[in-house]
C-alpha positions as MATLAB code, in Angstrom:
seq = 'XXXXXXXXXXXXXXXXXXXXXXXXXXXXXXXXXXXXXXXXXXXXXXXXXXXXXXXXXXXXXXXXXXXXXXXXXXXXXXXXXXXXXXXXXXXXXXXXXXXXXXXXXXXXXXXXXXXXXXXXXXXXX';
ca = [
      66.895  -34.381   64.703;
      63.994  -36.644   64.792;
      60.524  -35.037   66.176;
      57.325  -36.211   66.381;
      55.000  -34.200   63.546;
      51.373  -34.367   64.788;
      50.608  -31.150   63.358;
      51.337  -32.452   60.198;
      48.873  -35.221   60.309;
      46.413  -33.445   61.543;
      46.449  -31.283   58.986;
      46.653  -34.037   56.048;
      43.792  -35.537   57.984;
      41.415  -32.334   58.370;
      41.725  -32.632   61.792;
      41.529  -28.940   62.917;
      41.599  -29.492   66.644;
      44.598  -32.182   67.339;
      44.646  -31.269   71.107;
      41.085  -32.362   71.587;
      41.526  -35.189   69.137;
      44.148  -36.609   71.266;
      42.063  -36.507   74.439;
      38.842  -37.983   72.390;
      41.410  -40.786   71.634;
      42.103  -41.729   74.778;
      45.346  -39.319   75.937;
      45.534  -37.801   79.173;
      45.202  -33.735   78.641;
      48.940  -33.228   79.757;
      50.427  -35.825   77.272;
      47.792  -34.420   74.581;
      49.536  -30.916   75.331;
      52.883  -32.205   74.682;
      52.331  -33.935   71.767;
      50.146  -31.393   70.175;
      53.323  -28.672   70.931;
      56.375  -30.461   70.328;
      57.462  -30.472   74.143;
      57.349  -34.369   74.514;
      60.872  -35.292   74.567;
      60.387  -39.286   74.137;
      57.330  -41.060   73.376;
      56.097  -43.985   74.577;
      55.028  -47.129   72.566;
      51.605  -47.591   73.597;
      51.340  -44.012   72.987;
      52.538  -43.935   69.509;
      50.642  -47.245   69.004;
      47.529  -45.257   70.462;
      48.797  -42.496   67.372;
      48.860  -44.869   64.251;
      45.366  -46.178   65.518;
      43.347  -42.862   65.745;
      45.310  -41.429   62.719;
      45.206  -44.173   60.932;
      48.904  -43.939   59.862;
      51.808  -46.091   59.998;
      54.944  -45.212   63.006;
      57.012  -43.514   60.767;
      54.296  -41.231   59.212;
      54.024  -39.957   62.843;
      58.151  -38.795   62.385;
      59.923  -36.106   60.695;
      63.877  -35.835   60.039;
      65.237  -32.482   60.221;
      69.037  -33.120   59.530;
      71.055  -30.537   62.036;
      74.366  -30.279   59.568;
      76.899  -32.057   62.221;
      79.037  -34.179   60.373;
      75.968  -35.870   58.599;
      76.992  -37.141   54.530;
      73.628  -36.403   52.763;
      74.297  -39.206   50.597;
      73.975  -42.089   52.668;
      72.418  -40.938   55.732;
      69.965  -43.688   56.166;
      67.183  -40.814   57.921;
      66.630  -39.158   54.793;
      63.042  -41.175   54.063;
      62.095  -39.294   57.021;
      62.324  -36.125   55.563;
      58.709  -34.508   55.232;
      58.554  -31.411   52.837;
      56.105  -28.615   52.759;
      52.379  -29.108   53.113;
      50.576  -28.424   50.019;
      47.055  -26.508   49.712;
      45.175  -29.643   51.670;
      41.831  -27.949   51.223;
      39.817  -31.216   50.044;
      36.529  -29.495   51.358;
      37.124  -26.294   48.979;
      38.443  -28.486   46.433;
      35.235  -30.712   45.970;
      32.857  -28.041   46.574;
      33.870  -26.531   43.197;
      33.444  -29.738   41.855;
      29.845  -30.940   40.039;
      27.589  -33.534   41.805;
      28.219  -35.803   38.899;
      31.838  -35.262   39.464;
      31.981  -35.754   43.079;
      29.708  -38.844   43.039;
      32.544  -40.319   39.903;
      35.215  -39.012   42.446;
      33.489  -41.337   45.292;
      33.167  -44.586   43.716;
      37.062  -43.923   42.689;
      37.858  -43.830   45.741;
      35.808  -46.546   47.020;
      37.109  -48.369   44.368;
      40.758  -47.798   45.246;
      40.951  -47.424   48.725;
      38.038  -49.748   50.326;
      39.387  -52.788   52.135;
      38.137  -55.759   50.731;
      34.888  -57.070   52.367;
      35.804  -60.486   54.743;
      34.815  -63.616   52.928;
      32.134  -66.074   54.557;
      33.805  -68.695   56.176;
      34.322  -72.213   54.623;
      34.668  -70.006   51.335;
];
C-alpha cells in the first residue's frame, strides 16, 4: 500500500510540530489533522504541491510503499523505490553540539559549498 509519510519528513526535517507546520503553511486545521495522522485517504494535487513547497522535497519523498504480500513478485515490482526504511538517530542538534567551533564553522562552509544554489547571474552576462 502506498501512504503518505509526513511524519517521516518531519522528522528528517527537525520539524517537531508537523500539525502546526501544516497550518503555518497554509492547510486548513482539518486537512492538517489528516495528513499529520494518516487518515487522509487521497490527496489532492495542490495539496501535495503545497507539501513539496514547505518541505522542500520532491512528490515521491512525500510517499512510502509498504508492500501487503498479495500476489506481488518482489523482483520486479516497479514500487519498490518507494520503500522507506527505518529512521536513523536524526539528532543533527546533539550531533553538532559535541562538535568544536572550528569544526562546526569547517562543517558550514561544506555545506554551503555543496548544497547552496548557485547565485543568479546579472543579466546580459
Amino acid at each position: 500500500m502506498i501512504t503518505l509519510d509526513v511524519e517521516r519528513i518531519a522528522k528528517l526535517k527537525g520539524i517537531a510540530k508537523p500539525y502546526a507546520f501544516l497550518v503555518k503553511n497554509g492547510f486548513t486545521h482539518h486537512v492538517a489533522h489528516n495528513i499529520v495522522n494518516g487518515t487522509c485517504k487521497g490527496i489532492r494535487f495542490d495539496h501535495l504541491e503545497k507539501l513539496c513547497r514547505a518541505f522542500h522535497v520532491l512528490p515521491h519523498d512525500l510517499f512510502c510503499y509498504k508492500p501487503h504480500g498479495r500476489g506481488i513478485n518482489p523482483s520486479n515490482d516497479v514500487l519498490l523505490p518507494l520503500r522507506k526504511g527505518p529512521l536513523e538517530n536524526n539528532d543533527l542538534q546533539r550531533l553538532i553540539s559535541t562538535l568544536s567551533p572550528e569544526a562546526i564553522i569547517s562543517l558550514t562552509s561544506e555545506l554551503k559549498d555543496r548544497y547552496q544554489p548557485p547565485s543568479p547571474s546579472p543579466e546580459g552576462q
